[in-house]
N, C-alpha and C positions, 0 to 999 in steps of 0.2 A: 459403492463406497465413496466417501467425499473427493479422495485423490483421484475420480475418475469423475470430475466436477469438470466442467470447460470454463476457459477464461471468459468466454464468452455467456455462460451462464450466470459467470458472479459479477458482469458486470450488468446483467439486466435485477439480479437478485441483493449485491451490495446494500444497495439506497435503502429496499424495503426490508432487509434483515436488522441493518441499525437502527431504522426508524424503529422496527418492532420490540427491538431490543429496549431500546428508552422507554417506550412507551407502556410495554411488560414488566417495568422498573421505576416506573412513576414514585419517587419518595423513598427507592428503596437503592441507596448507593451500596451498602454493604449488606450480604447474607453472610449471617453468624453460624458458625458448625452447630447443627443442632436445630436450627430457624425453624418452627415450627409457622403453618400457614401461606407461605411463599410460593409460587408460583417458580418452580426451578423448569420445568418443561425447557427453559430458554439458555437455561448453563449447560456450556457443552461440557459433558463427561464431569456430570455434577455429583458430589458426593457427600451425604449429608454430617459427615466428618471434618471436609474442610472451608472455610471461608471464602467467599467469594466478592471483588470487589468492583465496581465500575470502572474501567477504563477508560474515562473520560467521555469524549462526543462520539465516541467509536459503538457506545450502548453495550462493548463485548464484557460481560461478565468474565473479569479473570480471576483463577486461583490465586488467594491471599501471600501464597508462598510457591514461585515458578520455576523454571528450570532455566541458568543460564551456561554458556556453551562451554564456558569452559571446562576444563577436564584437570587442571592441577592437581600433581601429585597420584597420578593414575596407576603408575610403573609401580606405588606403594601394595597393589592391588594386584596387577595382573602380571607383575613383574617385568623384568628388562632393566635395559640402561635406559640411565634418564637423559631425556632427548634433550635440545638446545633449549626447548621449550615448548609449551601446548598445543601450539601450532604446525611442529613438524613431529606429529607424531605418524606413526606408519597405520593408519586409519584402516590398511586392509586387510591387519594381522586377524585371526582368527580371535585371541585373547582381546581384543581390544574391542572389536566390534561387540561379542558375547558381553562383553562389559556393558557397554552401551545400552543395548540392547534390556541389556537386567535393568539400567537404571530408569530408562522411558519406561518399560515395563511397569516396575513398581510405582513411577510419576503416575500411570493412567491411571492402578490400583487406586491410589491414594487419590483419587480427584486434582492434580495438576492438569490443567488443561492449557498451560504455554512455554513455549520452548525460545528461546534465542538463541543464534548462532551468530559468529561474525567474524566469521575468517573461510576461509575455503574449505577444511577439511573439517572444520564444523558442521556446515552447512551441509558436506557430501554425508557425515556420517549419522546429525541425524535424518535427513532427507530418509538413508536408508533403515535405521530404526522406526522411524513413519510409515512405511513403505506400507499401502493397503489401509492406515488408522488414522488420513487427516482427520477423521470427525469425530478422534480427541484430542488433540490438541495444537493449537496455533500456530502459528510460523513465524517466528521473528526471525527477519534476515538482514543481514548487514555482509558484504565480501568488500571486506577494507582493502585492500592492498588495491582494487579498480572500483576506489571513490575518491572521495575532493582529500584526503590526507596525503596525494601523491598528484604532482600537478600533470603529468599526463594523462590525469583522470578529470580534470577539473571540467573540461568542458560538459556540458548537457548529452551531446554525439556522444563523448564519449562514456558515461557514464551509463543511458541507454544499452551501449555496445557491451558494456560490461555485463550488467542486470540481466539480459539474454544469454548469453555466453555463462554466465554462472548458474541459472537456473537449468538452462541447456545438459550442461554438466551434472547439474546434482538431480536432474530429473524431476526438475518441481517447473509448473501449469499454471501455478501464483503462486504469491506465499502474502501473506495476513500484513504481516508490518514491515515495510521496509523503511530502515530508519538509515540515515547514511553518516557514516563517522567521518567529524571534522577533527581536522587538527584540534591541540590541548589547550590555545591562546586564539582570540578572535583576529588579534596583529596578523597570522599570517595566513587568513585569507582575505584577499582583495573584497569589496561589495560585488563587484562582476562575476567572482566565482561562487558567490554563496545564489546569485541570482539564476547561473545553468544549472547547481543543483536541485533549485527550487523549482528549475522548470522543468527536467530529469524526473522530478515528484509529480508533477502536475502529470505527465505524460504518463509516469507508472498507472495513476490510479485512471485516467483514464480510459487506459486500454485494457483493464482488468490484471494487469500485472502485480497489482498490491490492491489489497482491499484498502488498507489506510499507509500513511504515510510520517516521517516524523526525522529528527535528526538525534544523532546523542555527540555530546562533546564533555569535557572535563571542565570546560569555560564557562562560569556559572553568569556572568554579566552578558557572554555574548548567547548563550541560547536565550535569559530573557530578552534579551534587543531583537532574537528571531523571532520567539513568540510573539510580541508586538509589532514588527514589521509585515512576518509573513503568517500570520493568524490563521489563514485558511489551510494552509498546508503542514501545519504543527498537529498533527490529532495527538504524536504519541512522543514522549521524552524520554532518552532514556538518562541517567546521571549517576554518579556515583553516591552511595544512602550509607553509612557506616552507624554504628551502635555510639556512635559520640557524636553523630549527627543533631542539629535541633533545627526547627522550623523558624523562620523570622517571618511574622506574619502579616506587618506592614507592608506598604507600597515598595518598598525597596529590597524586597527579598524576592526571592524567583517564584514562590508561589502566589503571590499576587496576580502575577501575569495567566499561572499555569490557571488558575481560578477563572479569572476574566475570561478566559476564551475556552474554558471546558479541555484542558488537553490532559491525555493521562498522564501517567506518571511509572516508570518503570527504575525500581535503584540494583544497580552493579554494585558489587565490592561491597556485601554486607559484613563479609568477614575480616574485610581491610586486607585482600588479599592473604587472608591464610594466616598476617599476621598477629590475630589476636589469639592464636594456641599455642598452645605447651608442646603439643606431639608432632608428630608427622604423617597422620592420618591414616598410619598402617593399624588393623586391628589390634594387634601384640605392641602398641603401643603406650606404656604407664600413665599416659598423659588421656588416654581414651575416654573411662568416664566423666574425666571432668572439661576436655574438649567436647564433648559431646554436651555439655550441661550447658558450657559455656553460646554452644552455638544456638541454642532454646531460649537463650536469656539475650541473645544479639537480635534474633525473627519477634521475637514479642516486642523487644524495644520500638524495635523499625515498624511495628505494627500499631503500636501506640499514638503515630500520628497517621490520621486517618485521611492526612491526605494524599500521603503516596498508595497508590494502586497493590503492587510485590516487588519485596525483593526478589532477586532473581540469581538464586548461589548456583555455583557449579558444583555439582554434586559426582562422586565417582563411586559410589555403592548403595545396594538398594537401601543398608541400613543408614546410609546419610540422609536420604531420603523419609526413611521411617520416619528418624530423629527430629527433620524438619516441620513434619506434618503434625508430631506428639505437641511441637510447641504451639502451630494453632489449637489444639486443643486445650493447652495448660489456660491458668488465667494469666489476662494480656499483662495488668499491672504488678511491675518489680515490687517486691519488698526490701525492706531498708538494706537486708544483709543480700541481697540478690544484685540490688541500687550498686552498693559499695562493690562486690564482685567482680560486676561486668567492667566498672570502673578502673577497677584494677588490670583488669585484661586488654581494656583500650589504651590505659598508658602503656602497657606492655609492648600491646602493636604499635602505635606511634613511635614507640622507641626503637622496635624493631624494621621497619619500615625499612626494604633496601630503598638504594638512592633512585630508581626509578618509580618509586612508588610517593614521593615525598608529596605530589600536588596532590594525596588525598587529604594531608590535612589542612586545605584551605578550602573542604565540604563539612567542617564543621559547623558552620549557619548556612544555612538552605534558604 
């Protein structure tokens, strides 16, 4: 099984799998659900239902629509009290893991082949939803609270110390992307701190501890001044991509940069945090079919600019999961009364937006 891979084998094996990966993809950035003639041998846990897109110089074919770690609104599901927040939930309840577990589950069904995690009990739970199946799906790892958004993490030592210690704990030999979360404004980290995380990166990928490397921030000026300063160690972005997003495609938009230097592209917060629904994600909720409609008409939008890589929703039930995958298959382009819809559901979220969520509406030019 792949989780019985050695560090030491993917770092003889890394080089020649991207390269092979590019090279098995020569002209072909996106496979369409359905692509007849394609050479998929090279998509892991490929499924000829869902899309699959480049991940920039990394060559990794990923699912159009992936798995990100969050878990919002889970208690709607498997009940209890609702915790302080995502993060502290009791990860080693029996109901909570079986959750889990149902939703990588149905991810693999359905050809998702990446996961991000970014917090500890992320990490530990899906670690153990993986447990025996890295060779289907990815590893995105980020353990914020021991990276550069807490300055006793700022140094390179200690960052290192961290990265060991977290995987130590969750049981993971490598993991695929470690992207390391900066604070929300580039003011407040020094050049010198962003420079031990970059060498923190250099060192992972080195020693086979991450196969590729990347940063994610909220800051859309200061990850492009990383992408052009530190180009080599940028493979993967992550940022926040919402359904009122749009691409600014000149020299002054953050994709120009992502372009010039082949780095992919991963969007958080498709749903605007949750805020673009009616419901509250419990089944028995009246808001159901049309939160569920709604969220098919936010994965096509975001899919309609072809240069981000996937969105990356937290999903808490397999049928959340269904639902995502049906939308790669609908067609990608809105119609006028679908246009108008979605529109209406992002002023909704915009309005609704609690107050810690407010810098997502300064991702509306990308």
């Amino acid at each position: 099984m792949a989780d019985k891979i050695t560090r030491r084998q993917f770092m003889r094996d890394s080089a020649v799998t991207a390269t092979a990966l590019v090279a098995g993809f020569v002209g072909t950035e996106i496979v369409r659900a359905g692509a007849a003639g394609v050479d998929t041998r090279k998509i892991l846990n490929y499924n000829p239902d869902m899309e699959y897109r480049r991940l920039g110089r990394t060559g990794l074919m990923v699912s159009a629509a992936s798995l990100g770690g969050h878990w919002k609104r889970v208690v709607k599901v498997i009940g209890g009290d609702e915790p302080a927040g995502w993060m502290t939930m009791n990860i080693d309840g029996a109901a909570f893991q079986k959750n889990r577990l149902d939703v990588v589950n149905r991810c693999i069904d359905r050809g998702i082949n990446l996961v991000d995690a970014c917090c500890r009990e992320e990490i530990i739970a899906y670690a153990r939803a993986l447990k025996g199946r890295r060779d289907k799906m990815y590893f995105g790892y980020s353990w914020h609270i021991t990276e550069s958004r807490f300055p006793e993490w700022r140094s390179a030592k200690k960052l290192q110390e961290g990265l060991d210690a977290g995987m130590k704990e969750a049981g993971l030999d490598y993991v695929d992307l470690w992207r390391i979360s900066l604070l929300e404004t580039s003011s407040q980290h020094s050049a010198g701190e962003i420079e031990e995380a970059v060498a923190a990166l250099d060192w992972a990928r080195k020693t086979g501890r991450a196969r590729f490397i990347g940063f994610s921030s909220h800051d859309r000026p200061h990850l492009k001044h990383l992408i052009e300063t530190y180009p080599k160690q940028m493979d993967v972005i992550l940022t926040p991509y919402t359904a009122k997003s749009k691409l600014v495609t000149d020299e002054t938009g953050l994709w120009a940069a992502l372009r010039k230097h082949d780095v992919g592209w991963l969007g958080i917060k498709p749903f605007a945090s949750n805020s673009v629904f009616k419901g509250d994600s419990s089944a028995d909720s009246p808001h159901f079919a049309e939160d569920n409609r709604i969220a098919r008409l936010a994965i096509r939008y975001i899919l309609c600019n072809e240069a981000i890589t996937a969105p990356i929703p937290g999903m808490i039930t397999p049928q959340q999961v269904d639902n995502v995958a049906l939308a790669i298959m609908e067609r990608r382009q809105l119609d006028v009364k679908e246009q108008v819809d979605l529109a209406e559901a992002m002023d909704r979220a915009w309005a609704n937006l609690p107050e810690n969520y407010q810098w997502l509406k300064q991702w509306e030019y990308v």
